[in-house]
N, C-alpha and C positions, 0 to 999 in steps of 0.2 A: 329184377322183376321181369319178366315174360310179357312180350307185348302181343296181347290175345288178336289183333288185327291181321296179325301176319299166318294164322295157326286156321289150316281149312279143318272144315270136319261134317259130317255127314248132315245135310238139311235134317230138321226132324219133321219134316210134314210131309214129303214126297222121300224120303229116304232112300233118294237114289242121285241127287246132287254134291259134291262136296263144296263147299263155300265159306270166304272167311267171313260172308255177312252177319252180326249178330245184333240181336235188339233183347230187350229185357223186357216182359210182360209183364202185365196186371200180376200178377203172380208170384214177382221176385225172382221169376225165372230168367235166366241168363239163358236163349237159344241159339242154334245157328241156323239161318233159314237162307235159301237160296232166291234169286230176284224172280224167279219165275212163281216161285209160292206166294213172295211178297207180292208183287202183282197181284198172284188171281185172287189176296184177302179183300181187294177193290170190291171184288163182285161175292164173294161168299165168306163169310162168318169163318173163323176158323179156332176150334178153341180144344187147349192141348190140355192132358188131366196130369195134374203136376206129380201125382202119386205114381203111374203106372207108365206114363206118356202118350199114353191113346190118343191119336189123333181124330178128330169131327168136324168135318167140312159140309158145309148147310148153305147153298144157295142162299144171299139174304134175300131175295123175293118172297121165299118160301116161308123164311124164317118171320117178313114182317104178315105174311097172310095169314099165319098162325099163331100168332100174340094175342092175350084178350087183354093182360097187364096194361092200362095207361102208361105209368109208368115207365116200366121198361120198353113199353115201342115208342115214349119221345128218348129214352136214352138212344137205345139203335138208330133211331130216326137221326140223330143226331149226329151221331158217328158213320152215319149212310155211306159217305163217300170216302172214308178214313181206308186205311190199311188198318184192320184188327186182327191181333191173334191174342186170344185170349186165354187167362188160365182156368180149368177149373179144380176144385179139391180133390173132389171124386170122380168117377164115371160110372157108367153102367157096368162095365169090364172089369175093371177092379173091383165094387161094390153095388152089385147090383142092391142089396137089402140097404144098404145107407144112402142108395140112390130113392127107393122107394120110400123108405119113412120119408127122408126130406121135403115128398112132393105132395106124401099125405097131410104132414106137419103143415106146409105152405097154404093147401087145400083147408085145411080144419082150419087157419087165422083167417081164410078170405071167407070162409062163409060165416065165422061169429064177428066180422069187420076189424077182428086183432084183438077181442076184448076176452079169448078165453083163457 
């Protein structure tokens, strides 16, 4: 068996590090990220689309002034000071149309309160 610790390979968020750092995301994603990306997840959201790998890095300032979800700004809130890199399914780049139903979909439950 291969010990993955010793094996560098290209950060995926700045793509111009090589690093044997790896962490596994919300995602199941096994990454390798370099200490300087880990770092600056401190201060900005960083979240990779598991299909395509597009990276999106969001100031979290930005990102809690722009929440109207309860919800999801006590999750963020929570994780305020965490290192986060997050997965998601889709993005806009690989699926812009599966990006846009999903927000219509989200949209149409919050104004019938879930009931439709």
């Amino acid at each position: 068996m291969e010990d993955r610790r010793s094996i560098k390979e290209l950060c995926i968020v700045c793509r111009d590090a090589m690093t044997d750092l790896q962490v596994d995301n919300d995602q199941g994603m096994r990454i390798s990220v370099c200490r300087q990306c880990l770092d600056a997840s401190r201060e900005n959201f960083i979240w990779i689309c598991s299909h395509c790998r597009s990276v999106y890095i969001r100031p979290k300032s930005l990102v809690f002034r722009r929440l109207e979800d309860p919800g999801l700004m006590q999750a963020y809130l929570e994780c305020q000071d965490a290192d986060v890199i997050q997965g998601v399914d889709i993005c806009i780049a690989c699926d812009p149309q599966g990006v846009h139903q999903a927000v219509a979909a989200s949209e149409r439950a919050n104004e019938c309160g879930g009931h439709c």
